[in-house]
C-alpha positions as CSV (number, residue, x, y, z in Angstrom):
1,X,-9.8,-6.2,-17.0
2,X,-8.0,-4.7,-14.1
3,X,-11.8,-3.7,-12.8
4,X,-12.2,-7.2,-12.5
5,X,-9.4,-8.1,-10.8
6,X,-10.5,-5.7,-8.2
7,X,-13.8,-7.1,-8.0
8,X,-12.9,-10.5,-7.6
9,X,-10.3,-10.1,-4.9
10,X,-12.5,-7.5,-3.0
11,X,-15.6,-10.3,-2.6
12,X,-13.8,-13.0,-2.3
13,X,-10.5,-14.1,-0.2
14,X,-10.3,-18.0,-1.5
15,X,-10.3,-16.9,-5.4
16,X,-8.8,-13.6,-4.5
17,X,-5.5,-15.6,-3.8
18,X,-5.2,-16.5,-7.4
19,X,-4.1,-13.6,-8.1
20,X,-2.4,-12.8,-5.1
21,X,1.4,-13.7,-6.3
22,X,4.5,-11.9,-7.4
23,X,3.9,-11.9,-11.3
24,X,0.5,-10.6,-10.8
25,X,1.8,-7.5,-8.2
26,X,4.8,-6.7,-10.8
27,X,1.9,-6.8,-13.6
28,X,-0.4,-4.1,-11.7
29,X,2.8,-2.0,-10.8
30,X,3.6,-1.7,-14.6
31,X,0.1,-1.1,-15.4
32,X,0.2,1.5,-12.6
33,X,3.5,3.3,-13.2
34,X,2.7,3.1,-17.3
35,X,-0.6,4.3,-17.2
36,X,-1.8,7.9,-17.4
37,X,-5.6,7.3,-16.7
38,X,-6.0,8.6,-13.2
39,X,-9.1,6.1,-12.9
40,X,-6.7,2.7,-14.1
41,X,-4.0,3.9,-12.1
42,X,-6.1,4.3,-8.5
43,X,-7.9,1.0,-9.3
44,X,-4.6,-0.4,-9.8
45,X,-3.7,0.7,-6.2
46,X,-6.9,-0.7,-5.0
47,X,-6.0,-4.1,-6.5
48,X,-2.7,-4.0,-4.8
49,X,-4.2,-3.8,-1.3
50,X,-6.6,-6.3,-1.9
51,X,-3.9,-8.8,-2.9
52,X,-1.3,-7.8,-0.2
53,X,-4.6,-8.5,2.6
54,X,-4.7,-11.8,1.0
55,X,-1.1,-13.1,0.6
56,X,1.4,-10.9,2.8
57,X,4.3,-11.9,0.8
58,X,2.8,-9.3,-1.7
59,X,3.2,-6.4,0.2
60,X,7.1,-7.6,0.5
61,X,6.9,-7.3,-3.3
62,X,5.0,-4.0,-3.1
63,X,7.9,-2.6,-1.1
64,X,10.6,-4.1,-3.0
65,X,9.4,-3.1,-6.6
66,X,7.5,0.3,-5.6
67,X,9.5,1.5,-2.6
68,X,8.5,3.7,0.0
69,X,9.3,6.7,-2.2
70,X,6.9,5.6,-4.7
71,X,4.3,4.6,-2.2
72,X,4.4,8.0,-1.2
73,X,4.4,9.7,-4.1
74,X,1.4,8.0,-4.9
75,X,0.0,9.6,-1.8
76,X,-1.2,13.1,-4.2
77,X,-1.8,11.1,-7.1
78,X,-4.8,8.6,-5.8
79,X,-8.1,9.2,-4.6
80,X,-9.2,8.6,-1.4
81,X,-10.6,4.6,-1.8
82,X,-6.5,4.2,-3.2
83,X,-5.1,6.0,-1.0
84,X,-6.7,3.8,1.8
85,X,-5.2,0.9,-0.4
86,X,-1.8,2.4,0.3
87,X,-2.3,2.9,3.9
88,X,-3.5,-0.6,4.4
89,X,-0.7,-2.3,2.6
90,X,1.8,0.1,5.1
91,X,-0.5,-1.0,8.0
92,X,-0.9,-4.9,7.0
93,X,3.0,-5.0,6.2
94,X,3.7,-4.1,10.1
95,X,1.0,-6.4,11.4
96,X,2.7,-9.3,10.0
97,X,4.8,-10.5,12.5
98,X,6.9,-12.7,9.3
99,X,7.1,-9.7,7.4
100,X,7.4,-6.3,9.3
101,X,11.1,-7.4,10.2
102,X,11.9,-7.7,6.3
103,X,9.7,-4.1,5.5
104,X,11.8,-2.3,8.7
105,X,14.5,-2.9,6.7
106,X,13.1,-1.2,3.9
107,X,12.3,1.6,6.2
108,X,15.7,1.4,7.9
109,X,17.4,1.7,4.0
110,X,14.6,5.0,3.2
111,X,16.3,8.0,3.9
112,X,13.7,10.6,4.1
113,X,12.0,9.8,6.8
114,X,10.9,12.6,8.2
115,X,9.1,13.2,4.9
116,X,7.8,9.9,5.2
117,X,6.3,11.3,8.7
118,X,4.8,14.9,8.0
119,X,3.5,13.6,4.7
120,X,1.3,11.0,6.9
121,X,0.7,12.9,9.6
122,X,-0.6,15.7,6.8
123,X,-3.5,13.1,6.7
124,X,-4.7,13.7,10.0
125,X,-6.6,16.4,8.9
126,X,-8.1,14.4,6.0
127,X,-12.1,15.2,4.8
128,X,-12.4,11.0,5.4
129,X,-12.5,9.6,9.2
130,X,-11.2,6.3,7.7
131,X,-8.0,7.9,6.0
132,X,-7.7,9.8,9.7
133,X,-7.8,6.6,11.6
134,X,-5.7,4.5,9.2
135,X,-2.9,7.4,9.0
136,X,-3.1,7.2,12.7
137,X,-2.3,3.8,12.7
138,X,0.3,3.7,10.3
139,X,2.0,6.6,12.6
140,X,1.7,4.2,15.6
141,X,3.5,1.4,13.8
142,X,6.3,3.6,12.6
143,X,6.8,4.6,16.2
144,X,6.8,1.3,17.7
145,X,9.5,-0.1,14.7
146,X,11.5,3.1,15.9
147,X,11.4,4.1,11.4
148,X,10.4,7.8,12.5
């Protein structure tokens, strides 16, 4: 079912929104955290970026039920189409002029930042050009929110 999910919010934005909403981001992140299939759990990551491009106020739940920890402890676990997820939803968060003010503070509160930093910046060297340039950008963003 969660296949689906992915499917549908990957072709389509109007339908994708259906899903796009607090219960369903809570569901995925239980599925997620609960599930010990590598293959569930990176689709699951995949899903969450596709709803947080959708609805921004996702991403706010992302962040508030995941937290940045998590997030980046997710950053070994996934596979490289998740772990693209995970950088867009860092990336979409700061682009969104409503909500980057509410995720700074989520940076602000995250102690360990410069694990936050290296770990990122560790992607750099990354075998993908699209995990290189998104790491980059998430690094840029950081910087200009001063949450390095």
């Amino acid at each position: 079912m969660i296949k689906t999910i992915e499917n549908i919010t990957a072709q389509s934005i109007k339908i994708g929104y259906t899903f796009a909403n607090e219960n369903m981001v809570k569901n995925v992140l239980k599925l997620m955290t609960g599930c010990k299939n590598e293959n569930i759990k990176n689709t699951c990551v995949v899903v969450l970026g596709h709803i947080c491009r959708v609805n921004y106020e996702c991403i706010y739940h992302v962040y508030e039920n995941l937290k940045i920890k998590g997030l980046i402890g997710l950053f070994v676990e996934i596979n490289s189409k998740a772990l693209q997820a995970i950088l867009n939803i860092f990336n979409l968060g700061f682009q969104s002029n409503e909500y980057n003010i509410k995720l700074k503070t989520y940076f602000d509160q995250f102690t360990d930042k410069s694990h936050l930093t290296k770990t990122i910046i560790q992607l750099f060297d990354h075998q993908s050009i699209q995990i290189r340039g998104k790491s980059m950008l998430t690094i840029s963003f950081l910087i200009r929110y001063d949450c390095t």
